[in-house]
C-alpha positions in Angstrom: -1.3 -7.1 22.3 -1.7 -4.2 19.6 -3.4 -0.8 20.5 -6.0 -0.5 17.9 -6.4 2.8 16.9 -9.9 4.4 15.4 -10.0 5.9 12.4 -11.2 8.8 13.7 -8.6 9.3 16.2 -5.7 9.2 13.9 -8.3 11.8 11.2 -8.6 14.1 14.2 -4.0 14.1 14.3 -4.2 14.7 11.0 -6.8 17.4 10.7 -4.1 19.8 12.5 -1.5 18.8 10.3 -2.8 18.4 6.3 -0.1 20.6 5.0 2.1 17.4 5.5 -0.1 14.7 6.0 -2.5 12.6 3.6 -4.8 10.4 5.8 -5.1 6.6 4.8 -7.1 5.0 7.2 -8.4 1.1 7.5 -11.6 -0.8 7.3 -11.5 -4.8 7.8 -13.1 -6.1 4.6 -15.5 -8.8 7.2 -17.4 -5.5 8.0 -19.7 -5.5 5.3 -22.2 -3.5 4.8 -21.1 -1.6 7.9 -17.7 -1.2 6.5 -19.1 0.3 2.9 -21.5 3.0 5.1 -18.1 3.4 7.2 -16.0 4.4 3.9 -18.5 6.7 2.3 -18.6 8.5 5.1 -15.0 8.7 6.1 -14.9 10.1 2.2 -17.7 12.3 2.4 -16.5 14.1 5.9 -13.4 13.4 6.4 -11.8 13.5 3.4 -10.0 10.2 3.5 -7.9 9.9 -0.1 -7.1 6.4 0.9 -7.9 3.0 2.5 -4.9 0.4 3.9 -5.7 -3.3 3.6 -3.4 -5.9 5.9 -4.9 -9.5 4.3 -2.7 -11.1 6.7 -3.9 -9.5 9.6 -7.2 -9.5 8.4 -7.5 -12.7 7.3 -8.6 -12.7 3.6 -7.9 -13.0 0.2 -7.9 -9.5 -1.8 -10.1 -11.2 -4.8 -12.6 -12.5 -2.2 -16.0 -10.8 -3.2 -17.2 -10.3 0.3 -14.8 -7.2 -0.2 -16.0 -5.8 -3.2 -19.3 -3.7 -2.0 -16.3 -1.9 0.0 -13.7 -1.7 -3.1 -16.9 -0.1 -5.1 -17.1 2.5 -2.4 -13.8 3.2 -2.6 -13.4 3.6 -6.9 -16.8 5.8 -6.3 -15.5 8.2 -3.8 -12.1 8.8 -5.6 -9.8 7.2 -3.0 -6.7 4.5 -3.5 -6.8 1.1 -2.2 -3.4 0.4 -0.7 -2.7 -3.6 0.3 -0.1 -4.9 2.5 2.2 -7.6 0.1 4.6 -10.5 1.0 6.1 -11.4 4.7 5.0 -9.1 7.6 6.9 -8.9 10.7 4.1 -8.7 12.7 4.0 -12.0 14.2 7.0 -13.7 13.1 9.4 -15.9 15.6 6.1 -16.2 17.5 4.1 -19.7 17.8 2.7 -20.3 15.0 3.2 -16.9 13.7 0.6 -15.5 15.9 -2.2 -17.5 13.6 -1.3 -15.4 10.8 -1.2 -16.4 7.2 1.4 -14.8 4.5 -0.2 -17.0 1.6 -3.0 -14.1 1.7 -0.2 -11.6 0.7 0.4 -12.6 -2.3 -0.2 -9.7 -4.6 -1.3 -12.1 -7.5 -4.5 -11.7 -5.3 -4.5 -8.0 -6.6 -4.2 -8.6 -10.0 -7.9 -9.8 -9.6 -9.0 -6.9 -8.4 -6.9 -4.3 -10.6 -8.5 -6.0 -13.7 -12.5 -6.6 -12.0 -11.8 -2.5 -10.9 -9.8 -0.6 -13.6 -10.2 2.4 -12.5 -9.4 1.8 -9.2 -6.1 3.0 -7.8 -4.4 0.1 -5.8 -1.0 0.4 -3.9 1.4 -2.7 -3.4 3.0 -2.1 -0.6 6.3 -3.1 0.1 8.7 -5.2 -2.0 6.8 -8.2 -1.7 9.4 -11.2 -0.2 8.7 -13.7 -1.8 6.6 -12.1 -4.4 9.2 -9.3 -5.8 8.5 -10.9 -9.3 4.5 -11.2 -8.9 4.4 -7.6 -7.8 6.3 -6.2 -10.5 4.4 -8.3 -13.0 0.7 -7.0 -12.1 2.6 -3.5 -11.9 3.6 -4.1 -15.4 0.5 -5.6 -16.6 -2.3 -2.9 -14.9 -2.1 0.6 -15.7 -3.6 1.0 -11.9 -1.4 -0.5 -9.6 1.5 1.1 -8.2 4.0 -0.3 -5.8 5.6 1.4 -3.0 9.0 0.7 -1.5 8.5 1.1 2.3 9.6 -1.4 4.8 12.6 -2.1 3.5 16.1 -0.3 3.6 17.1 0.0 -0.6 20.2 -2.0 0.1 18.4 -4.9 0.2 16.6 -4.4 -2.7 16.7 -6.9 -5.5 18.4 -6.4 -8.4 15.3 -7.3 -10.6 13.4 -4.3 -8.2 16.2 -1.9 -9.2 16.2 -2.5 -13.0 12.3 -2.2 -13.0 12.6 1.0 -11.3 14.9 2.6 -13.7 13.0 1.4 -16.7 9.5 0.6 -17.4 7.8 0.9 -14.0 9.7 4.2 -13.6 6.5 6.2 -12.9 4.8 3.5 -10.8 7.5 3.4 -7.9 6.8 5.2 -4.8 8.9 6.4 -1.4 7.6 5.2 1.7 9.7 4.0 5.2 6.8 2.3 7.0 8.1 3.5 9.9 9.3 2.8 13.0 10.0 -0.6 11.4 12.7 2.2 9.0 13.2 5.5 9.5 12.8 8.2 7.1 16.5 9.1 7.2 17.7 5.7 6.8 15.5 5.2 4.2 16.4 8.1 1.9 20.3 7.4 3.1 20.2 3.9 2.0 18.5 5.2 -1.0 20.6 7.4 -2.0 23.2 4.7 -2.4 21.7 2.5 -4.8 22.2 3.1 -8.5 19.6 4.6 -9.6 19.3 7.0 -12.4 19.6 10.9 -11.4 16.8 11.2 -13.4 14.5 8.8 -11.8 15.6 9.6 -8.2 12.4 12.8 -8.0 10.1 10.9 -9.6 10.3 8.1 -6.8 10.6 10.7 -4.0 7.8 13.2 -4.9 6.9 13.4 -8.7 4.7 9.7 -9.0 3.2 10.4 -5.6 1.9 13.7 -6.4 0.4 12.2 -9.8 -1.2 9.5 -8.1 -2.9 11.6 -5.8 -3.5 14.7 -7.8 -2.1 16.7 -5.8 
């Protein structure tokens, strides 16, 4: 099975390290009420500047209102709402892919909640197999939703991915490995061997990430 850790546990890592790390942590959406008193306070004390949604794992649609109390907590206290998007490999080659659903990933789901929450920071992550066009069309279309390219090495990104990030979602487009599934290294080397536009490159790496958290 999966070792579950608390979010506590993994606040209590970062705590000795916050001149490199940024905690995220994760509250499932099912929660309720619990989950919204969870999140203020995870805000309030521990500073948390973001929350990670898996609606595979989790089992829900990102437009289903159960998790809006919980989105509302999130806009209030300042922090980003980050969702898991297309094909996981959590699960896969297993029977019946472990019970889990990829129809819940679809980041149209999003959209819903970019335009119900405009102010409301929201992270696709992932290029979203076999969403890549959905993804970048919310992205377009909502001034608050970002995508971010972890998971998957850059040599396999599609060419439609590549001409969106050296055009008009530019400043949207963020790094991330999702490691151990990639490495950091391999990441940036694979990177580095695309073409994209010298220009562009900093923004990706440091410059959008910054922005979006204000930092």
């Amino acid at each position: 099975g999966f070792r579950r850790y608390k979010n506590e546990e993994m606040l209590e890592i970062a705590s000795d390290h916050l001149d490199v790390l940024i905690p995220f942590v994760s509250i499932d959406p099912h929660k309720g009420k619990l989950g919204v008193r969870e999140a203020r306070k995870l805000i309030e004390e521990y500073g948390v500047r973001g929350f990670k949604f898996h609606p595979t794992m989790q089992g829900f649609y990102a437009n289903d209102r159960m998790a809006y109390p919980l989105y509302e907590e999130i806009n209030n206290g300042g922090a980003i709402a980050l969702f898991h998007t297309g094909q996981t490999g959590v699960g896969s080659g297993m029977p019946g892919g472990m019970g889990m659903r990829l129809k819940y990933s679809n980041p149209m789901y999003m959209d819903d909640v970019a335009a119900d929450f405009p102010d409301l920071k929201i992270i696709l992550a992932h290029p979203s197999f076999p969403w890549q066009e959905e993804a970048l069309s919310v992205a377009t279309h909502k001034p608050n939703v970002y995508i971010d390219l972890s998971g998957w090495s850059p040599k396999y990104f599609p060419p439609i991915l590549v001409r969106y990030i050296n055009s008009i979602l530019q400043d949207k487009m963020l790094f991330g490995s999702d490691w151990p599934v990639i490495t950091p290294d391999r990441w940036l080397s694979d990177f580095a061997k695309i073409e994209i536009r010298d220009e562009i490159r900093p923004k990706v790496l440091k410059a959008n990430a910054r922005k979006l958290l204000g930092i």
